[in-house]
C-alpha positions, 0 to 999 in steps of 0.5 A, spaced: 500 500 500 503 507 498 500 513 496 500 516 490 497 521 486 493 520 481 490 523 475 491 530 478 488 526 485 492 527 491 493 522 496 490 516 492 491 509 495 494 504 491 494 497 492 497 492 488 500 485 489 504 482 483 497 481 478 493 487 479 491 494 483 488 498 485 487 506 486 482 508 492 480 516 492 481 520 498 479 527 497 473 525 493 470 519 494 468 513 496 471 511 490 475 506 486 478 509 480 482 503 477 483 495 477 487 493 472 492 488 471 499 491 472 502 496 468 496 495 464 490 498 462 484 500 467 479 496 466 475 501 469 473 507 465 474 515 467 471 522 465 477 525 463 473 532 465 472 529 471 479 527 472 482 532 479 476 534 479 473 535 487 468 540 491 464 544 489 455 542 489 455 539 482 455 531 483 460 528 477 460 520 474 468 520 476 468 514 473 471 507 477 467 504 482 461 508 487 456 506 492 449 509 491 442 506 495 436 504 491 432 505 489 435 512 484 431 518 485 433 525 484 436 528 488 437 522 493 441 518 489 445 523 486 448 527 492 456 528 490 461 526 492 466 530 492 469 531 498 474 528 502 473 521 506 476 518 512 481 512 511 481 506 516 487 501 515 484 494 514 488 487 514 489 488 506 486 494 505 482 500 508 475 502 510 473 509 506 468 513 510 464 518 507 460 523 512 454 522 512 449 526 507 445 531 510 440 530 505 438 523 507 442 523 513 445 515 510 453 515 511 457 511 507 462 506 508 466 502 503 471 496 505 476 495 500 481 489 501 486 485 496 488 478 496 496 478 497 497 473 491 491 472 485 487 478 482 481 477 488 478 483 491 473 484 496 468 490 496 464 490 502 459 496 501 455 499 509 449 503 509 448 506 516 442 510 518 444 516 521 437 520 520 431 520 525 426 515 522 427 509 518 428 509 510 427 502 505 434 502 501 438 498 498 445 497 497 447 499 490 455 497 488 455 500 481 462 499 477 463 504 470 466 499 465 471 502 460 468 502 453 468 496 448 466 491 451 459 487 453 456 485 460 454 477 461 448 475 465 446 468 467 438 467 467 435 462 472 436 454 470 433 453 477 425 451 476 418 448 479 419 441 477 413 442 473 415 448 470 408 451 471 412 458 476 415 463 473 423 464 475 426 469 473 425 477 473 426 481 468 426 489 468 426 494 462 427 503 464 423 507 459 428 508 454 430 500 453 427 498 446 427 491 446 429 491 438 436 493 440 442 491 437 447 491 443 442 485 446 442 478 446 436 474 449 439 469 450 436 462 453 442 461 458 445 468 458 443 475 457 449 479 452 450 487 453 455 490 448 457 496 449 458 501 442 460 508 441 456 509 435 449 509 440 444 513 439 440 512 445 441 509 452 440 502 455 439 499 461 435 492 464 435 489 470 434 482 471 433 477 478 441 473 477 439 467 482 447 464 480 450 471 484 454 473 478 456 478 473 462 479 468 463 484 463 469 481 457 473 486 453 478 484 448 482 478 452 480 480 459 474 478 463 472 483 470 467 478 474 463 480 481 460 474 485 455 476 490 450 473 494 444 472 492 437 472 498 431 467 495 427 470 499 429 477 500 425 482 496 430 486 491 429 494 488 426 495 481 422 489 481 426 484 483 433 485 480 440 482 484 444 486 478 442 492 473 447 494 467 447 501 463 450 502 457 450 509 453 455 513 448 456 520 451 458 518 456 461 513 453 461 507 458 458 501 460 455 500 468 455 494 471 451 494 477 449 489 483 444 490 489 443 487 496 435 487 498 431 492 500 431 493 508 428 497 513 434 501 517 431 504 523 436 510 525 442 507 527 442 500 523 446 499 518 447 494 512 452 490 508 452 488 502 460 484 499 462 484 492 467 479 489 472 481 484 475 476 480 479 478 473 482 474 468 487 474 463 486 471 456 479 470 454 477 469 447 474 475 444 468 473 442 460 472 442 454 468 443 452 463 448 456 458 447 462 462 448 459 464 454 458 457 457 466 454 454 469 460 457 465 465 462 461 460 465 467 456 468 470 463 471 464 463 476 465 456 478 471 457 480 469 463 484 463 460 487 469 453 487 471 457 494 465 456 498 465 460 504 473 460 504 475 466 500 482 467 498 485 470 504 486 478 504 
């Protein structure tokens, strides 16, 4: 762990072991900017804009990985992060600390932690109720994909024996039209490719019961791993992950989010985020590919049961 400054930020955190970092904000934030193989791209995007931006009341897209609570509304969702957050050391990382919002009395806190030897990080996202009454929310963990790639959904395959009860969910926002060419409707998986040339936004969201996710560009492969709760109530009708592509910003966003609770004041809820990247996947489309080369990855990471790679 050193500090470092960072695209006109100072005093960002970099973690690193031999396969991969991280750059944490500190005077913006909670904020991961970049995870990337070593001396390597970011497989996060950035706003160049935004780049060293910080204060001021205009909430900005920064780039990199955020924590919002669900479900979105203006302005409860979009109350900036500009300001500095409060650093706690962590047994391979450190614990992010925002002050709490005085617009919705929610105090953020994000655990960033990185495996001493394979390109593992674990995110745990903490919402407290700070306010004087309860709120209904949900942690939402939201990471901005660099441009060029697409984001790989499984559906269930789990069913009623007799097949005669739904299984999945799916949400559509206003502006998603089912026509698009960036979608695959898959029978196994859902494909959404990111392309500059858009004219218009997109988004879905879907109830991943399998508690995974994963975005492919060129040969790299970013996958989440999350816990998925049966019998829990999940935001926008019942979605586990949601992912959001547009042109300007040219961008793609790979989201994950806990159930819906009611925090009275002084509770709070976690929800954790698996971070696994991998080198050297084809590039390439369609369902078979997904189940030759994604679908293993997620094995292997859900392989570990309870016992994640040590951090």
């Amino acid at each position: 762990m050193e500090r470092i400054e960072y695209n006109g930020w100072p005093e960002c955190i970099r973690l690193s072991n031999a396969k991969i970092d991280l750059v944490i904000t500190t005077v913006v934030g909670p904020r991961i900017i970049r995870v990337g193989f070593v001396g390597e791209r970011n497989e996060f995007w950035e706003k160049p804009e935004d780049q060293g931006q910080q204060g001021g009341d205009e909430w900005r897209i920064y780039g990199g990985h955020r924590l919002w609570h669900s479900p979105e509304a203006m302005p409860r969702s979009y109350y900036p992060d500009n300001g500095p957050v409060h650093v706690d050391p962590l047994s391979g990382g450190v614990r992010l600390i925002q002050p709490t919002e005085p617009t919705t009395g929610i105090r953020k806190e994000m655990d960033v932690q990185l495996s001493p030897k394979e390109a593992y990080v674990r995110v745990t996202h903490r919402l407290r109720n700070d306010g004087l009454w309860p709120v209904d929310l949900a942690a939402w963990g939201l990471s901005v994909m660099a441009p060029g790639g697409q984001a790989v959904i499984p559906m269930p395959t789990r069913s009623h024996p007799d097949g005669l009860l739904p299984n999945r969910t799916l949400t559509l926002w206003p502006y998603a039209d089912m026509t698009d060419p960036r979608v695959t409707w898959g029978s196994k998986y859902i494909l959404l490719r990111h392309s500059a040339n858009a004219e218009s936004a997109f988004k879905l969201g879907a109830s991943v019961k399998d508690g995974w996710a994963a975005y492919v560009r060129d040969d790299v492969c970013f996958l989440k791993a999350f816990d998925y709760f049966e019998d829990a109530l999940y935001p926008d009708g019942g979605c586990s992950v949601e992912t959001y592509t547009n042109s300007d910003p040219n961008m793609l966003e790979l989201e994950t989010l806990s159930p819906l609770e009611t925090l009275e004041p002084g509770e709070e809820l976690e929800h954790t985020e698996h971070w696994f990247l991998h080198k050297g996947v084809s590039p390439s489309a369609g369902e078979a590919w997904v189940t030759e080369q994604i679908a293993p990855l997620a094995e292997q990471a859900w392989g570990a049961g309870p016992d994640w790679p040590n951090v």
